[in-house]
Every structure is written in C-alpha cells, then in structure tokens.
Backbone as XML, in Angstrom:
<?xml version="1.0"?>
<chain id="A" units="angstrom">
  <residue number="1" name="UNK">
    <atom name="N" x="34.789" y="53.661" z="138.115"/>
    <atom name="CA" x="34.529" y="53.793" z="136.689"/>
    <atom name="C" x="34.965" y="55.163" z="136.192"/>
  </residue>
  <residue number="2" name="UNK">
    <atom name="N" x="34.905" y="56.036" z="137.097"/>
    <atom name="CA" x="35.325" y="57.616" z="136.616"/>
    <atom name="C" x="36.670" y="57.376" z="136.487"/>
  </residue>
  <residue number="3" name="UNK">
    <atom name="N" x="37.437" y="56.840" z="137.057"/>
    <atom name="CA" x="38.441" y="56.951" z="137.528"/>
    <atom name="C" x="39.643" y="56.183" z="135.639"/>
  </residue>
  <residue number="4" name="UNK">
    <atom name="N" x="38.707" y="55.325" z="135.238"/>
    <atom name="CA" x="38.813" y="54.652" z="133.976"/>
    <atom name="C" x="38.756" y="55.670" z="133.000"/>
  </residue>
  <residue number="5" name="UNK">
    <atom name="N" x="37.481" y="55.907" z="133.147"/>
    <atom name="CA" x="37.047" y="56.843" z="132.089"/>
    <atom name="C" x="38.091" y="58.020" z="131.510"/>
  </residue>
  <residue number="6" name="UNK">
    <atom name="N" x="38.207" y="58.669" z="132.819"/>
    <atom name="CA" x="39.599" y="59.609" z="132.810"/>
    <atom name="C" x="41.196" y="59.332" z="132.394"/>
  </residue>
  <residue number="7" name="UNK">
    <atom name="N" x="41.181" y="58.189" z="132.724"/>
    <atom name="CA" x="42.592" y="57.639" z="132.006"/>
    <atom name="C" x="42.515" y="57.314" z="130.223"/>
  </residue>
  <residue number="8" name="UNK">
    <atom name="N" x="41.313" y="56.707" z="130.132"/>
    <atom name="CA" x="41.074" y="56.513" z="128.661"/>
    <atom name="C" x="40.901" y="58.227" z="127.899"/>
  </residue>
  <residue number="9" name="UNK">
    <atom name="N" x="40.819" y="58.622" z="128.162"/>
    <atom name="CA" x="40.878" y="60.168" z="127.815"/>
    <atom name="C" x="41.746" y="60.434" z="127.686"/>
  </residue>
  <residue number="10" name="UNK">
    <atom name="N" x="42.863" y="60.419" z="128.941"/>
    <atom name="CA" x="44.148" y="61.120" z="129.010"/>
    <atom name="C" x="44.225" y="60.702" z="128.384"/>
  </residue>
  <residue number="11" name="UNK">
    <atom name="N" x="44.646" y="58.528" z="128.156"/>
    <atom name="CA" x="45.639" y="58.208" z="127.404"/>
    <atom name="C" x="45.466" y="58.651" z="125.657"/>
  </residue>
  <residue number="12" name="UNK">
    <atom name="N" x="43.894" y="59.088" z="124.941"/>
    <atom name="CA" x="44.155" y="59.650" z="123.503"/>
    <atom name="C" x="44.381" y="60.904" z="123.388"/>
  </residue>
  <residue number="13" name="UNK">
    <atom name="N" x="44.616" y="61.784" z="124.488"/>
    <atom name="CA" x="45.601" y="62.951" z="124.701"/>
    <atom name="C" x="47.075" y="62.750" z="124.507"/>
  </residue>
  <residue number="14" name="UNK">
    <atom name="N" x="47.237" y="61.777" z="125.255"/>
    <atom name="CA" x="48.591" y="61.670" z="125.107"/>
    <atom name="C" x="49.256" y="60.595" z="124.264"/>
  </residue>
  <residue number="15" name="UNK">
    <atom name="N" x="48.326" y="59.857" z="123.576"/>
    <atom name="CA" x="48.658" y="59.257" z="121.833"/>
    <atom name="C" x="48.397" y="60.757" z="121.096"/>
  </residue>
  <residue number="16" name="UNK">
    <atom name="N" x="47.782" y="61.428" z="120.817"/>
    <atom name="CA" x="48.032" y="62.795" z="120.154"/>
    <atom name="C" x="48.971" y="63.213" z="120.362"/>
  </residue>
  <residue number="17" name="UNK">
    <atom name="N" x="49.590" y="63.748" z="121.231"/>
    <atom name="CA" x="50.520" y="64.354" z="121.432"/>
    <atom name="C" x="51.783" y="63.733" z="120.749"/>
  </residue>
  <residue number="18" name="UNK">
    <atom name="N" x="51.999" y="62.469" z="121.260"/>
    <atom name="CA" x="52.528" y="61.568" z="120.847"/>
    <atom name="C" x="53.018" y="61.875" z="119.236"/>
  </residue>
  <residue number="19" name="UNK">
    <atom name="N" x="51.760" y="61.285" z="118.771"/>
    <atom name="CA" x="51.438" y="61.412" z="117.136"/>
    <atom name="C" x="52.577" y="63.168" z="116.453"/>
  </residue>
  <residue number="20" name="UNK">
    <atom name="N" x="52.650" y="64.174" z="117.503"/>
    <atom name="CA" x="52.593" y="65.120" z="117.149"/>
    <atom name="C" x="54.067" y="65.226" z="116.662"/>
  </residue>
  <residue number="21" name="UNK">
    <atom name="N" x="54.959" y="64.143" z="117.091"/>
    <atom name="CA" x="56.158" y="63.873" z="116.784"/>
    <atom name="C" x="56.599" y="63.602" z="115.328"/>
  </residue>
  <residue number="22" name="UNK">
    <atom name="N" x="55.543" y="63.156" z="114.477"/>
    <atom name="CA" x="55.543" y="62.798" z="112.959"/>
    <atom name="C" x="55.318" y="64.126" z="112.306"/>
  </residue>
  <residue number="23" name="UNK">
    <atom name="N" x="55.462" y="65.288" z="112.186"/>
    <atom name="CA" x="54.704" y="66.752" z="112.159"/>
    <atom name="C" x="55.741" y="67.017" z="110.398"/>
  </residue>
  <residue number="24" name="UNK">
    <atom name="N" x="56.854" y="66.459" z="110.764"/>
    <atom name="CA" x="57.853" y="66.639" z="109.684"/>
    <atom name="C" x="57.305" y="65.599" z="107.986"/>
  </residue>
  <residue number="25" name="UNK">
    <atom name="N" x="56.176" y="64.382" z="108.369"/>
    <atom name="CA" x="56.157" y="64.067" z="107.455"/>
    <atom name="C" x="54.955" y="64.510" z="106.391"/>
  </residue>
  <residue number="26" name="UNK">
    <atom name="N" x="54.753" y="64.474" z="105.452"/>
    <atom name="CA" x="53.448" y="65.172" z="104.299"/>
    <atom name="C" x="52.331" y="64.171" z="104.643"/>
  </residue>
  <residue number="27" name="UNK">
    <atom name="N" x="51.298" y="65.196" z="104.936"/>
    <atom name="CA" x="49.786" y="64.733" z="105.314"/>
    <atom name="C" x="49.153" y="63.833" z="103.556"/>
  </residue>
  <residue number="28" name="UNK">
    <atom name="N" x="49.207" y="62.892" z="103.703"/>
    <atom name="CA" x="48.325" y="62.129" z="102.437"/>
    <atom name="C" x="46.941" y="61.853" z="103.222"/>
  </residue>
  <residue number="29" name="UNK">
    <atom name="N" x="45.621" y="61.974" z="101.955"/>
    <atom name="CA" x="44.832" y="61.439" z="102.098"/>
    <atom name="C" x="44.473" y="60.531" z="103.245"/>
  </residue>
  <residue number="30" name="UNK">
    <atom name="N" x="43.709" y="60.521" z="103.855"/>
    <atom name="CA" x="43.352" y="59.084" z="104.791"/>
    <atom name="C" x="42.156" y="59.019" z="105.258"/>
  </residue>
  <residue number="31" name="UNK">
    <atom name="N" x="41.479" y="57.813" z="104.586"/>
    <atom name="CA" x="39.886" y="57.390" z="105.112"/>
    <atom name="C" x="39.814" y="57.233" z="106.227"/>
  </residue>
  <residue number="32" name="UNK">
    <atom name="N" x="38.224" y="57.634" z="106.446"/>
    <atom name="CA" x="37.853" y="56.995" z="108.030"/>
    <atom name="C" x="38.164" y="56.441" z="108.821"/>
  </residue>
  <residue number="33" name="UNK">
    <atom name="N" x="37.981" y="55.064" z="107.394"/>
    <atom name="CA" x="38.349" y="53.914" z="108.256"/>
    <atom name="C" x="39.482" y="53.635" z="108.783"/>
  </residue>
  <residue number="34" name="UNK">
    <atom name="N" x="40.675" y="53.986" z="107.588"/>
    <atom name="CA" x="41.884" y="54.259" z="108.260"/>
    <atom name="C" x="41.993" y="54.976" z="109.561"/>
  </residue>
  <residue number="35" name="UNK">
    <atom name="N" x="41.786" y="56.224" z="109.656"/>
    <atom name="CA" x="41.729" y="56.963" z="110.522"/>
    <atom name="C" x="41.369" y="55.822" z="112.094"/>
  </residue>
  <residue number="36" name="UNK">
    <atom name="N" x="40.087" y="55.324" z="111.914"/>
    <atom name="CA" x="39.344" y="54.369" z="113.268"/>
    <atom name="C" x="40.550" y="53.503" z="113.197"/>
  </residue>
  <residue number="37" name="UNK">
    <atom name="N" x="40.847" y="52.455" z="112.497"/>
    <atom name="CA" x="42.575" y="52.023" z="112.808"/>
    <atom name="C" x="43.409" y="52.401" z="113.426"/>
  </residue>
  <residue number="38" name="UNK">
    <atom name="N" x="43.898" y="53.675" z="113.054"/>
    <atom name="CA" x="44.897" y="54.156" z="113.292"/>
    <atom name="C" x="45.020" y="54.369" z="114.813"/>
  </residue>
  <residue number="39" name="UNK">
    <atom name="N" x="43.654" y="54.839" z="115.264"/>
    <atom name="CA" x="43.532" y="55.276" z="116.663"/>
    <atom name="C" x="42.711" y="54.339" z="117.404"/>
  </residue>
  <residue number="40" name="UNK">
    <atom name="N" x="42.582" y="52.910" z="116.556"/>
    <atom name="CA" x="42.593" y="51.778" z="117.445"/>
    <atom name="C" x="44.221" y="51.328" z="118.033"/>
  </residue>
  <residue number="41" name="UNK">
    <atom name="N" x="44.537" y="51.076" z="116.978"/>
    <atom name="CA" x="45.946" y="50.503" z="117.139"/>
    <atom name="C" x="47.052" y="51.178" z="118.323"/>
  </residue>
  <residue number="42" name="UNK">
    <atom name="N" x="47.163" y="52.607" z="117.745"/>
    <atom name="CA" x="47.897" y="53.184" z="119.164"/>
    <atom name="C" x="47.446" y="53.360" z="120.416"/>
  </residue>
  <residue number="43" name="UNK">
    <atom name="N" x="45.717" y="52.916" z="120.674"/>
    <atom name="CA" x="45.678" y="53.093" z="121.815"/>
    <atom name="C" x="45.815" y="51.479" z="122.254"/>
  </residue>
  <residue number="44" name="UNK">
    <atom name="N" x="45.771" y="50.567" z="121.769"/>
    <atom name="CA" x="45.777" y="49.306" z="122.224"/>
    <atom name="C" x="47.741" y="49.763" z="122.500"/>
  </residue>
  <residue number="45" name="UNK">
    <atom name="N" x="48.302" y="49.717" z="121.193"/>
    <atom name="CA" x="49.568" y="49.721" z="121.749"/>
    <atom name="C" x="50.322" y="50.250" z="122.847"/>
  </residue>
  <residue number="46" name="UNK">
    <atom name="N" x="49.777" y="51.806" z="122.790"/>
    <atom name="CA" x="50.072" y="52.615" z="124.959"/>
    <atom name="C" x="49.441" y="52.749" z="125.521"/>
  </residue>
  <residue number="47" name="UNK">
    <atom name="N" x="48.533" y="51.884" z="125.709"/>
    <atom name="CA" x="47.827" y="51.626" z="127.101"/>
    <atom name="C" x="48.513" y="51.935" z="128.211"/>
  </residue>
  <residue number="48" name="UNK">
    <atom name="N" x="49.663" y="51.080" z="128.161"/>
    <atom name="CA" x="50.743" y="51.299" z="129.543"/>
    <atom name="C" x="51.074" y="52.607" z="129.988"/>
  </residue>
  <residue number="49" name="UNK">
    <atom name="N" x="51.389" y="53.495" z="128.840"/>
    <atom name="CA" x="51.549" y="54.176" z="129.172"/>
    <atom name="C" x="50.757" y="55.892" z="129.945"/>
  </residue>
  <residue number="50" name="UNK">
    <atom name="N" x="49.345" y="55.180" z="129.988"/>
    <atom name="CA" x="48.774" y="55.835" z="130.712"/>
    <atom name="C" x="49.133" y="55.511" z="132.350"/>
  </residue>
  <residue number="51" name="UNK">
    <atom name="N" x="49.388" y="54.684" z="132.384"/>
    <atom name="CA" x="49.596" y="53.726" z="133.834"/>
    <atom name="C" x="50.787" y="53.936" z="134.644"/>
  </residue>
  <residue number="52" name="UNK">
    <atom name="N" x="51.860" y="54.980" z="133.411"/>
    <atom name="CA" x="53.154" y="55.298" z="134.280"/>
    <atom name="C" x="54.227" y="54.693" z="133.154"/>
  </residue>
  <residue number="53" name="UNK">
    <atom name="N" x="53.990" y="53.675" z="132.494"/>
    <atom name="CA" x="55.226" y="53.056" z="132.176"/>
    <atom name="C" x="55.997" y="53.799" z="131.164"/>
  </residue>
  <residue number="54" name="UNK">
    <atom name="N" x="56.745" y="53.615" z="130.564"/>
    <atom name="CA" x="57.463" y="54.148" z="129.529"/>
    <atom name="C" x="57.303" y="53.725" z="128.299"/>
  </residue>
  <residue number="55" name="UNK">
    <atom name="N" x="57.142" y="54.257" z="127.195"/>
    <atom name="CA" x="56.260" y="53.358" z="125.563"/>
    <atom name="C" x="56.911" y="52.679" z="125.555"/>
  </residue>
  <residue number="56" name="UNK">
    <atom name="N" x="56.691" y="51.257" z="124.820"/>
    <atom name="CA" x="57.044" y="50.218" z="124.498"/>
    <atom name="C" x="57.730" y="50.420" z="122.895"/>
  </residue>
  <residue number="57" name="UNK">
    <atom name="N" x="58.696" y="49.505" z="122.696"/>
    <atom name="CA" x="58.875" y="49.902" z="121.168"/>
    <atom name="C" x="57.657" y="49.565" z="120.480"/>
  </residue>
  <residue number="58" name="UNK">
    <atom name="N" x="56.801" y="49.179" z="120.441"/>
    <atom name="CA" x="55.675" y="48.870" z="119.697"/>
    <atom name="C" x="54.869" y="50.548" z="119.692"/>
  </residue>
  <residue number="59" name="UNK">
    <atom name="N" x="54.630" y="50.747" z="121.225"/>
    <atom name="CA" x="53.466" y="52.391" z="121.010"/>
    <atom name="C" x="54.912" y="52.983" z="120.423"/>
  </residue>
  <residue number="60" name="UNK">
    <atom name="N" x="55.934" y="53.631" z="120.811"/>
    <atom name="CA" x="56.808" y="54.086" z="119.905"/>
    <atom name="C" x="56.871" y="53.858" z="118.493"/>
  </residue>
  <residue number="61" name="UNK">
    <atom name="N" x="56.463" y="52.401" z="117.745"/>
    <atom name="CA" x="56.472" y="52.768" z="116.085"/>
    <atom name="C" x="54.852" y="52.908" z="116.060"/>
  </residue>
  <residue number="62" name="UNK">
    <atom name="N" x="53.587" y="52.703" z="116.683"/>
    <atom name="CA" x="52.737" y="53.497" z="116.435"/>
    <atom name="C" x="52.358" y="55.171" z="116.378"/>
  </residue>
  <residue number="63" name="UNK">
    <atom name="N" x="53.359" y="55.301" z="117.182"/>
    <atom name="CA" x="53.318" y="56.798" z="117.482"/>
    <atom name="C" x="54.041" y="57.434" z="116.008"/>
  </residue>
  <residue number="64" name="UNK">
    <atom name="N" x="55.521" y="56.839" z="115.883"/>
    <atom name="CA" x="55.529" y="57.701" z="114.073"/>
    <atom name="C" x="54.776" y="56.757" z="112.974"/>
  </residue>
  <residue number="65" name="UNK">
    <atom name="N" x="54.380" y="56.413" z="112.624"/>
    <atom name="CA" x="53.530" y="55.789" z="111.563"/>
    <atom name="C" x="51.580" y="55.912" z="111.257"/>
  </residue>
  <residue number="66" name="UNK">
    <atom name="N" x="51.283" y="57.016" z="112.860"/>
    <atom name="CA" x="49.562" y="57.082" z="112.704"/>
    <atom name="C" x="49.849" y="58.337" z="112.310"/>
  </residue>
  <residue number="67" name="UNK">
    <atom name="N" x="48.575" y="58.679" z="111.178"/>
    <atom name="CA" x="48.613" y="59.495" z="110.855"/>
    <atom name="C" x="48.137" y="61.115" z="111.595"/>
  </residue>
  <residue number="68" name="UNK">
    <atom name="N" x="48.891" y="62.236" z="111.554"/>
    <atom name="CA" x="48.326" y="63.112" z="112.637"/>
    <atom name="C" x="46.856" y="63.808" z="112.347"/>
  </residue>
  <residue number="69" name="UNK">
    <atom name="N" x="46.716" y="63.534" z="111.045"/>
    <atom name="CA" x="44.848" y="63.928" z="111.052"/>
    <atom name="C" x="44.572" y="63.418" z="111.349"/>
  </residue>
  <residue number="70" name="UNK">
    <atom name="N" x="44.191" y="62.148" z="111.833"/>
    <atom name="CA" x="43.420" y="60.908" z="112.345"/>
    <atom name="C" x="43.102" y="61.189" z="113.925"/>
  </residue>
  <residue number="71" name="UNK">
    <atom name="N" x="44.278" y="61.555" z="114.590"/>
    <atom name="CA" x="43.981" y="62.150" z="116.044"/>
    <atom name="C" x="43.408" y="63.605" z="116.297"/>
  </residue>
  <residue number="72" name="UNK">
    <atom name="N" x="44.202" y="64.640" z="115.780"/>
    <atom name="CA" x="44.262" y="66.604" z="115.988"/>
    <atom name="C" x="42.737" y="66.537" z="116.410"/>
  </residue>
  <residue number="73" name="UNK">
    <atom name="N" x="41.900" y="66.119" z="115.349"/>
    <atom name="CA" x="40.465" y="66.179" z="115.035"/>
    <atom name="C" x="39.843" y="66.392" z="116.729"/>
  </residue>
  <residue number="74" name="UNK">
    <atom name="N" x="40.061" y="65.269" z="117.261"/>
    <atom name="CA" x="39.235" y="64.698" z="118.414"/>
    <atom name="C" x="40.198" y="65.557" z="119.772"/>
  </residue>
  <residue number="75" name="UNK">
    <atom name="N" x="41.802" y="66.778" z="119.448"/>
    <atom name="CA" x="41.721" y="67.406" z="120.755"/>
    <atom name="C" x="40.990" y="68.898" z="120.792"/>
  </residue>
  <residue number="76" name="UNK">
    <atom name="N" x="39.324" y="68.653" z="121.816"/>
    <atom name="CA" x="38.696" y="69.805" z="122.002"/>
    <atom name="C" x="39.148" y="70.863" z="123.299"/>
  </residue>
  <residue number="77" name="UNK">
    <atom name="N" x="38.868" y="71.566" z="123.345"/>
    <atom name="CA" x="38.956" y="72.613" z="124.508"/>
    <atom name="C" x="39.459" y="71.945" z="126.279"/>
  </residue>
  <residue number="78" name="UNK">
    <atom name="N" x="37.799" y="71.049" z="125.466"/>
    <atom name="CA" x="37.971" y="70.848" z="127.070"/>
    <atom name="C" x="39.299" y="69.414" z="127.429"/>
  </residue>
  <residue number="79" name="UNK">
    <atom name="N" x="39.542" y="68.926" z="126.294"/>
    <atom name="CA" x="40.455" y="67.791" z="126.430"/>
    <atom name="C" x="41.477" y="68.219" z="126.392"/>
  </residue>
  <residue number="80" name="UNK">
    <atom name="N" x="42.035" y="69.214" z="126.007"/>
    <atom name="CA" x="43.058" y="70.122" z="125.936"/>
    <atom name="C" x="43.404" y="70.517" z="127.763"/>
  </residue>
  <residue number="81" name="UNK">
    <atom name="N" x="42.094" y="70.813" z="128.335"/>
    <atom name="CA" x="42.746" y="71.552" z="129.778"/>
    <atom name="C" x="42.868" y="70.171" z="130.489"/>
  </residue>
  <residue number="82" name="UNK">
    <atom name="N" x="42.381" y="69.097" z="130.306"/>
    <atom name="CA" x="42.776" y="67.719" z="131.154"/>
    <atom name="C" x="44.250" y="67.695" z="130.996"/>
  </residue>
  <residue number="83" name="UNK">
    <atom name="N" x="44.818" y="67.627" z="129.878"/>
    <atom name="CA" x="46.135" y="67.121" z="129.359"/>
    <atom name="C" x="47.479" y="68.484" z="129.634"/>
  </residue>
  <residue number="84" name="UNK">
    <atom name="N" x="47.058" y="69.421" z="129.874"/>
    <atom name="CA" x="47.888" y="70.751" z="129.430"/>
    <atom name="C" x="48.887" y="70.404" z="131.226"/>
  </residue>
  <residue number="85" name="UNK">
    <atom name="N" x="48.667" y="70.279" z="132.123"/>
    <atom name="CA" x="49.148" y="70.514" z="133.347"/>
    <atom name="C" x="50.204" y="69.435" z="133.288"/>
  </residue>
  <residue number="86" name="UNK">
    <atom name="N" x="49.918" y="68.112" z="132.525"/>
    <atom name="CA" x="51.329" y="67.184" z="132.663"/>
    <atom name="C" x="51.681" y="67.236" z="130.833"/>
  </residue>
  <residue number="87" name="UNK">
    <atom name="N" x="51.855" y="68.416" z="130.315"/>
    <atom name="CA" x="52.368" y="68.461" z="128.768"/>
    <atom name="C" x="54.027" y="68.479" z="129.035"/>
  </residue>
  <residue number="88" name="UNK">
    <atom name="N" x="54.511" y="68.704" z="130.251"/>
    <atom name="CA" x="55.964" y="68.554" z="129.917"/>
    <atom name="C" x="56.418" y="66.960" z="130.000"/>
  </residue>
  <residue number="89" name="UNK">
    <atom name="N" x="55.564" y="66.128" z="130.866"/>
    <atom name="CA" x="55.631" y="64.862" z="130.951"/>
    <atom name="C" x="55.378" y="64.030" z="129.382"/>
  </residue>
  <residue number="90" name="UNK">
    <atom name="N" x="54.090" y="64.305" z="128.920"/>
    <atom name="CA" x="54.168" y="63.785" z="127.277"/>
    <atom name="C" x="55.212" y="64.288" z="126.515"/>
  </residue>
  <residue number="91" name="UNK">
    <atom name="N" x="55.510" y="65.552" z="126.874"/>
    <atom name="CA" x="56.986" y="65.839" z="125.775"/>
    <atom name="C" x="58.077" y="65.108" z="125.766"/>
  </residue>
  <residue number="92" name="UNK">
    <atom name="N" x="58.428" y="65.145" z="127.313"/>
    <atom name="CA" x="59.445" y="63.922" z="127.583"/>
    <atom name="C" x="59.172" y="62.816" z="126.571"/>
  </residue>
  <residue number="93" name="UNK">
    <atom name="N" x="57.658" y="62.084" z="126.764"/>
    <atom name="CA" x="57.594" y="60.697" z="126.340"/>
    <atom name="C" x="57.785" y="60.444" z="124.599"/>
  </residue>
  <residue number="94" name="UNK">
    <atom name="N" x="57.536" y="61.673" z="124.550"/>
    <atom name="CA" x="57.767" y="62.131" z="122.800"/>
    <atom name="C" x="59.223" y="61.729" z="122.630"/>
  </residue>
  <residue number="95" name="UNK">
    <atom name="N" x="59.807" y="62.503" z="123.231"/>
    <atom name="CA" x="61.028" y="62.294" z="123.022"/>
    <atom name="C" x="61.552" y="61.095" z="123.220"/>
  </residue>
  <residue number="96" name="UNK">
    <atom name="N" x="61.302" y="59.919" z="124.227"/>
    <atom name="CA" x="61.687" y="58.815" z="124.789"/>
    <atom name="C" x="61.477" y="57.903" z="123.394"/>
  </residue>
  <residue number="97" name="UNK">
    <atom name="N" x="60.752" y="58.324" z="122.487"/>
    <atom name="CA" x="60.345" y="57.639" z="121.096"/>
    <atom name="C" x="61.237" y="58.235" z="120.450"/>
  </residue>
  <residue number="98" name="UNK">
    <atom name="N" x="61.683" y="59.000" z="120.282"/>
    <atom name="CA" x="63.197" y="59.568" z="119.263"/>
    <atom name="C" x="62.377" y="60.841" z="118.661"/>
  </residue>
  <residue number="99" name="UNK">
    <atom name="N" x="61.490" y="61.331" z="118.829"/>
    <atom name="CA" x="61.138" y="62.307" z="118.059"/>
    <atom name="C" x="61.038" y="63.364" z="118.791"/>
  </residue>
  <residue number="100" name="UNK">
    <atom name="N" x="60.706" y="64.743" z="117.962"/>
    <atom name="CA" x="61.145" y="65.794" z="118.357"/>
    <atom name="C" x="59.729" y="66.549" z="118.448"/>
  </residue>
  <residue number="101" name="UNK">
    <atom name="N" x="59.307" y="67.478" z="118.535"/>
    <atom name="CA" x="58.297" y="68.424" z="118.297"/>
    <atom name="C" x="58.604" y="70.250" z="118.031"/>
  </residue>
  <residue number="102" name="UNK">
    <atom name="N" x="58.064" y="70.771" z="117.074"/>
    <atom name="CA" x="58.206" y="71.966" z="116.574"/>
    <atom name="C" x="57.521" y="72.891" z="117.752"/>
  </residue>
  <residue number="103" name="UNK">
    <atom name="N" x="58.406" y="73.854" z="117.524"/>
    <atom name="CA" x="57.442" y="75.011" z="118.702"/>
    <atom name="C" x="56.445" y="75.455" z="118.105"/>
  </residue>
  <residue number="104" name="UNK">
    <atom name="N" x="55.327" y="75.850" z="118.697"/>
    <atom name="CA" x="54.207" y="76.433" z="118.353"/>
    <atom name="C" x="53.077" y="75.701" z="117.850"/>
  </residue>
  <residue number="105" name="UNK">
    <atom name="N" x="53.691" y="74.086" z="117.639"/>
    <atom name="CA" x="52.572" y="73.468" z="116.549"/>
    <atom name="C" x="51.069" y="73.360" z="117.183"/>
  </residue>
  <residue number="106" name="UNK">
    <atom name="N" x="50.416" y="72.837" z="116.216"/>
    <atom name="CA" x="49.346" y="72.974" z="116.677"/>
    <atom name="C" x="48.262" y="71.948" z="116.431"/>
  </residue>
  <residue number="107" name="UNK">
    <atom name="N" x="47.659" y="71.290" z="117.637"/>
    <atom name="CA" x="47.255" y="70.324" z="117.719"/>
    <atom name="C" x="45.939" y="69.962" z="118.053"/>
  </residue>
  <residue number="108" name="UNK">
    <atom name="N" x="44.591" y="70.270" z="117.403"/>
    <atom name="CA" x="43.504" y="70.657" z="117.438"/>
    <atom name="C" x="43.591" y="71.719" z="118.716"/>
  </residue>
  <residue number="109" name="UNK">
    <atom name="N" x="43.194" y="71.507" z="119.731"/>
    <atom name="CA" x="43.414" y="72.573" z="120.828"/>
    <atom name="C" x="44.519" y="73.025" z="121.897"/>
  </residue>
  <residue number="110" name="UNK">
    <atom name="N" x="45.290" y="72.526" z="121.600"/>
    <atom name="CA" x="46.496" y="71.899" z="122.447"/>
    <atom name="C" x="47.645" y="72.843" z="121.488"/>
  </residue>
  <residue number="111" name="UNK">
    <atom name="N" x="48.488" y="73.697" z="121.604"/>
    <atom name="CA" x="49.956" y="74.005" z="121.300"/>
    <atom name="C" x="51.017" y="74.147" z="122.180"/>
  </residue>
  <residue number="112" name="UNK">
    <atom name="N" x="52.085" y="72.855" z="121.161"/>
    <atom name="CA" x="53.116" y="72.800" z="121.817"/>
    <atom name="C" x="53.961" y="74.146" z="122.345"/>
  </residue>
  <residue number="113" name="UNK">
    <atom name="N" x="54.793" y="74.500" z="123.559"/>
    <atom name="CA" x="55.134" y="75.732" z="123.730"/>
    <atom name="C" x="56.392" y="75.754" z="122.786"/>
  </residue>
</chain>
C-alpha cells in the first residue's frame, strides 16, 4: 500500500510539472470545481505514466489544456524533495508532449533549473 501511495504522489508531481509546459498561456479565472476536474482528469489520463510509459496523446492534451493554478497550489516542500531527484526525467516527458519550459519558473515549491 506504501508502495501505491507513493506513486500516486509522484504521479501529481509529475502532472504538475507536466502542466508547467502551458506557462506561456494567460492565467483566467478558475473555480474549484474546475480546478477538482482538472486534476481529476489528468491524473486519470497519466496514470501510465507513473508506471514508466511514455504520455499518451490523451495525458499529452491534458497536460496543455489544465489549468496551472489548479495544480502549483498542492506542490509543498516536502512533495517537492520526492520529485526533485528524477526532474530531468519529467522534463524529458514535458518535452515528449511538445512543450517547452522557462528557466527559473516556478512551481509552488519546485523550480525549473
């Protein structure tokens, strides 16, 4: 069960990160509820990709279309040092979606180098 637990973690680390690829578009408004959507949907959609696989075009158009307030919020300190040791691996996967990431950005606790 730990062993779950920890992957479900990583994997909304690394839908954030993910997310962090949309950075270029203007933050609008977005409810809660939206928000609980938003970060239903992409985690149903890359699941896999906690597991090794490579995003699917599906987590790929979740990844540019959720909004990045909806995730930043929820990366804390300590979710930040789980995720930081394989951040060149999510960058890759960023990229494997066509998007890019800005240096320095900043992602509740987490900045890209």
């Amino acid at each position: 069960m730990r062993g779950m637990k920890g992957n479900s973690l990583a994997f909304m680390l690394l839908l954030a990160l993910l997310v962090l690829g949309k950075w270029e578009v203007k933050v609008v408004a977005v409810t809660p509820s939206e928000c609980k959507e938003d970060r239903r949907l992409g985690t149903n959609a890359c699941r896999a990709v906690v597991f090794g696989r490579e995003p699917s075009p599906e987590c790929c158009q979740r990844v540019r279309v959720t909004h990045i307030e909806c995730v930043c919020p929820f990366i804390s300190p300590k979710l930040a040092a789980l995720i930081n040791a394989d951040l060149n691996r999510i960058v890759r996967k960023i990229k494997d979606c066509g998007r890019t990431l800005p240096s320095h950005f900043k992602c509740g606790s987490i900045t890209i180098p």
